[in-house]
PyMOL CGO cylinders between C-alpha atoms (Angstrom):
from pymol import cmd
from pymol.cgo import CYLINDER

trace = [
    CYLINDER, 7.24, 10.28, 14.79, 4.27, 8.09, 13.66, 0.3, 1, 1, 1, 1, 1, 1,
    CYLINDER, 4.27, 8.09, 13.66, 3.92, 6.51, 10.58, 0.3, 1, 1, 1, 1, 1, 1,
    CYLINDER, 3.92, 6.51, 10.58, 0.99, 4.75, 8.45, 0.3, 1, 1, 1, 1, 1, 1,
    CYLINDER, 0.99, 4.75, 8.45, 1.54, 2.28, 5.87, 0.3, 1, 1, 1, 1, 1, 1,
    CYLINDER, 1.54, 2.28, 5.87, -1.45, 1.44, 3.72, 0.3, 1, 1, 1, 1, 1, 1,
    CYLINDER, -1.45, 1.44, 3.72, -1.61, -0.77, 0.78, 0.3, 1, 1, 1, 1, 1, 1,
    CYLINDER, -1.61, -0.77, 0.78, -4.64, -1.71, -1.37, 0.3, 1, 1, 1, 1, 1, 1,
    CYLINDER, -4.64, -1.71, -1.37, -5.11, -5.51, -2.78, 0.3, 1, 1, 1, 1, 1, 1,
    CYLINDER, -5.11, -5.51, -2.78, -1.81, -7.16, -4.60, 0.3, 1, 1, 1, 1, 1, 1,
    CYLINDER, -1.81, -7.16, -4.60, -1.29, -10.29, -6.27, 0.3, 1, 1, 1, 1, 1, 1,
    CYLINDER, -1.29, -10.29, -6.27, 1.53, -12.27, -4.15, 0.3, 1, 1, 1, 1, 1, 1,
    CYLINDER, 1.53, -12.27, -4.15, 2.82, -15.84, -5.51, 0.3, 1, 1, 1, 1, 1, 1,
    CYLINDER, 2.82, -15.84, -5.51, 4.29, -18.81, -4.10, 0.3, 1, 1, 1, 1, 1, 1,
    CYLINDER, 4.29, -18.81, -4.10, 5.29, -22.42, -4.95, 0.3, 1, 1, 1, 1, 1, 1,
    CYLINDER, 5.29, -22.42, -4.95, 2.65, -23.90, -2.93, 0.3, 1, 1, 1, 1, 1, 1,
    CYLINDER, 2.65, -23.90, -2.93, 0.07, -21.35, -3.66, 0.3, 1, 1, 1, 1, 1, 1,
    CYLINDER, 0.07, -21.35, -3.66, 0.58, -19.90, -6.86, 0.3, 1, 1, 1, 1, 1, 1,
    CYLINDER, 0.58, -19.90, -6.86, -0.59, -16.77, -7.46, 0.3, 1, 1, 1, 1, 1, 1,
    CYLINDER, -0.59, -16.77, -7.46, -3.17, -15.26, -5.20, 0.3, 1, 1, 1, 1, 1, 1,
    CYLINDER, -3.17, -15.26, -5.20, -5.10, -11.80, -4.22, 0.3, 1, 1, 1, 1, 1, 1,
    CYLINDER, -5.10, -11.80, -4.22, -3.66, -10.75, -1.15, 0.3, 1, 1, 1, 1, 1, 1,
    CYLINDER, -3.66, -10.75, -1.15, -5.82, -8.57, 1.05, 0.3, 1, 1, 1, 1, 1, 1,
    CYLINDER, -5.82, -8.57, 1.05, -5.07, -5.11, 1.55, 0.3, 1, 1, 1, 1, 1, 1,
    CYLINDER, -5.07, -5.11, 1.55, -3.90, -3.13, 5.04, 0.3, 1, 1, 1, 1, 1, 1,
    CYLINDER, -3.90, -3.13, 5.04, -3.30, -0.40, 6.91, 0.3, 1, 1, 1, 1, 1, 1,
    CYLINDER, -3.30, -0.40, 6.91, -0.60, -0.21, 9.96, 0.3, 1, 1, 1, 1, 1, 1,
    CYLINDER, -0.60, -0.21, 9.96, 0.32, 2.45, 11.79, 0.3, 1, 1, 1, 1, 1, 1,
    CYLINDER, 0.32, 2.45, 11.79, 3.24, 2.45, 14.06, 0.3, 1, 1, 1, 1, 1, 1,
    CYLINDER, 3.24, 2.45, 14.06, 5.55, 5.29, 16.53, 0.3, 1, 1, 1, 1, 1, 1,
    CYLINDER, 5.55, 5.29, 16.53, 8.23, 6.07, 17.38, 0.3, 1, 1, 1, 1, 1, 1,
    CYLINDER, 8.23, 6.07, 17.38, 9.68, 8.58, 19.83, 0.3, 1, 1, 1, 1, 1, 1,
    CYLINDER, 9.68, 8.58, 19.83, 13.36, 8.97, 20.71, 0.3, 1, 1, 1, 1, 1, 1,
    CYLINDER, 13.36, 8.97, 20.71, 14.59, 11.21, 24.21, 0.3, 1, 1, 1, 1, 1, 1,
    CYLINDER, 14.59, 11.21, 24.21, 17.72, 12.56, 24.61, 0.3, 1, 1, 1, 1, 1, 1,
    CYLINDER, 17.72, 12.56, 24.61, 18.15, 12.52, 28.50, 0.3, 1, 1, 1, 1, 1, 1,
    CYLINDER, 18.15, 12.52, 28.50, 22.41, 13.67, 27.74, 0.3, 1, 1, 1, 1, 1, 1,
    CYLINDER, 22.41, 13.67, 27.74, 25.12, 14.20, 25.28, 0.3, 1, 1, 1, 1, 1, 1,
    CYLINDER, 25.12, 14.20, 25.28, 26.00, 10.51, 25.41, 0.3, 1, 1, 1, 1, 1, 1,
    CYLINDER, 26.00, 10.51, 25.41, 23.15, 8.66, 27.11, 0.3, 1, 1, 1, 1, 1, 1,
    CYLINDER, 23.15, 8.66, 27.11, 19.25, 8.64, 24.84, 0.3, 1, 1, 1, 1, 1, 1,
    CYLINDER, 19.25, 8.64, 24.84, 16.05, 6.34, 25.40, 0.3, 1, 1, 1, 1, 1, 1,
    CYLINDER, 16.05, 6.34, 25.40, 14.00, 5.15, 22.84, 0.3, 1, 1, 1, 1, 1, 1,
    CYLINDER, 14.00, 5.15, 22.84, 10.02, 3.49, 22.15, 0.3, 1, 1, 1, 1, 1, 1,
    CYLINDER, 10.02, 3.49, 22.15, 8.57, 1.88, 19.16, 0.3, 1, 1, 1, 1, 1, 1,
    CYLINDER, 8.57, 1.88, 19.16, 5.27, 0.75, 18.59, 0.3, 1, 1, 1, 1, 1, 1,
    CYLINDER, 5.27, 0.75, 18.59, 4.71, -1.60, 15.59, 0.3, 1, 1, 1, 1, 1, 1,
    CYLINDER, 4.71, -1.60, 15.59, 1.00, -2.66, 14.46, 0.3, 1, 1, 1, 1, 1, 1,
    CYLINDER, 1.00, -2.66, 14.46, -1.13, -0.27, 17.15, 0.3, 1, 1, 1, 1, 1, 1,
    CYLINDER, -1.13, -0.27, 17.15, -4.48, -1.29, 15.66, 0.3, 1, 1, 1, 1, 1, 1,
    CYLINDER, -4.48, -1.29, 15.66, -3.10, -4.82, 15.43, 0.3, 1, 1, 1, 1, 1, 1,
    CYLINDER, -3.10, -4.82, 15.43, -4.57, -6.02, 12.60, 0.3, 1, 1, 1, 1, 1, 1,
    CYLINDER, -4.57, -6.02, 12.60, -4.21, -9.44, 10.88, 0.3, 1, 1, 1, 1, 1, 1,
    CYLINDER, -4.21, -9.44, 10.88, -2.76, -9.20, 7.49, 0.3, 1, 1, 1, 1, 1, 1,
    CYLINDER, -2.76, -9.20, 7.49, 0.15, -10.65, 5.36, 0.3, 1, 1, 1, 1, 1, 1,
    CYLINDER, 0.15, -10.65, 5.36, 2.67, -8.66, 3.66, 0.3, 1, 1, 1, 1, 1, 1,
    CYLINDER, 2.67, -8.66, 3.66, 3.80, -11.57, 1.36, 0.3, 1, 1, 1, 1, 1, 1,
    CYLINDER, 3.80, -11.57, 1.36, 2.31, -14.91, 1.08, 0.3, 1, 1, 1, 1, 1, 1,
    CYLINDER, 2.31, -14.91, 1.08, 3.24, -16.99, 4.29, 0.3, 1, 1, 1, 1, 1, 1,
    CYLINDER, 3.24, -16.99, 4.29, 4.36, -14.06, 5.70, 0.3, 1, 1, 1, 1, 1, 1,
    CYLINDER, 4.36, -14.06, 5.70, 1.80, -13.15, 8.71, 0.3, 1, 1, 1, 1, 1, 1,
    CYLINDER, 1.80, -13.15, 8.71, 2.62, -10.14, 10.56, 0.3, 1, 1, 1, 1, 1, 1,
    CYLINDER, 2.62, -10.14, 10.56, 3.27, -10.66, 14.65, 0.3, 1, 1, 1, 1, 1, 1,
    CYLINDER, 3.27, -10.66, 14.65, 0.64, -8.44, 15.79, 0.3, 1, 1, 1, 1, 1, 1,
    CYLINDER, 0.64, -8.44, 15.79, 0.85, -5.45, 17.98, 0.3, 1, 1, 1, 1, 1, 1,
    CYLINDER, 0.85, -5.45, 17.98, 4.74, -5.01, 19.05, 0.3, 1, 1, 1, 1, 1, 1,
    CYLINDER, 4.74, -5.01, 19.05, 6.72, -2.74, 21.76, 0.3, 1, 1, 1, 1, 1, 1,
    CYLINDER, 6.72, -2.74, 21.76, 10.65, -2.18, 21.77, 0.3, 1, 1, 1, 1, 1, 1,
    CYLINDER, 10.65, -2.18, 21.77, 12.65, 0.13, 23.73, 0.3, 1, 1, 1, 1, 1, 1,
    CYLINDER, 12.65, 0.13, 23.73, 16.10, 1.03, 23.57, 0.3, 1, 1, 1, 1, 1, 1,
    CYLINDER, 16.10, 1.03, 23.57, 19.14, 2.67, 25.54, 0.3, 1, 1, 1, 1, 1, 1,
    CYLINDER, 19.14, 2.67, 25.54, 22.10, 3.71, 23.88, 0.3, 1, 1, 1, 1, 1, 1,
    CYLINDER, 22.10, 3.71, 23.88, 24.89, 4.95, 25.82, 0.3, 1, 1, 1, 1, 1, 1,
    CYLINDER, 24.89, 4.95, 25.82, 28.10, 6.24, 23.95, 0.3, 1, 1, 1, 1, 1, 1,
    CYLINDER, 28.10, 6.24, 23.95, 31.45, 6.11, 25.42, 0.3, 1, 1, 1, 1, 1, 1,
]
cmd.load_cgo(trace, "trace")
């Protein structure tokens, strides 16, 4: 599964900052999920591929490009 999330420019406020023009971006992530047996699956995320700079909120700066993986096992 893949996924893109664009936004266009956005006024954001804080304390601090008041309120301010926040930039806008585009992220695109995955996601894939295996099913290796009835109780036992694997799965791979991929957050911020093109890893771009941006904030979502005002203070808030995105990590960059991100990997997780995952095993689930059910008893």
């Amino acid at each position: 599964m893949s996924k893109v999330d664009s936004r266009g420019e956005s006024y954001d406020s804080s304390v601090p900052t008041g309120e301010i023009l926040m930039n806008g971006y585009t992220e695109v992530a995955l996601a894939a999920q295996w099913q290796l047996s009835e109780k036992l699956s694997l799965s791979l995320n991929l957050d911020n591929l093109l890893d771009k700079d941006f904030e979502q909120s005002v203070g808030f700066i995105d990590p960059g490009r991100q990997a997780r993986a995952g095993i689930r096992y059910q008893m």
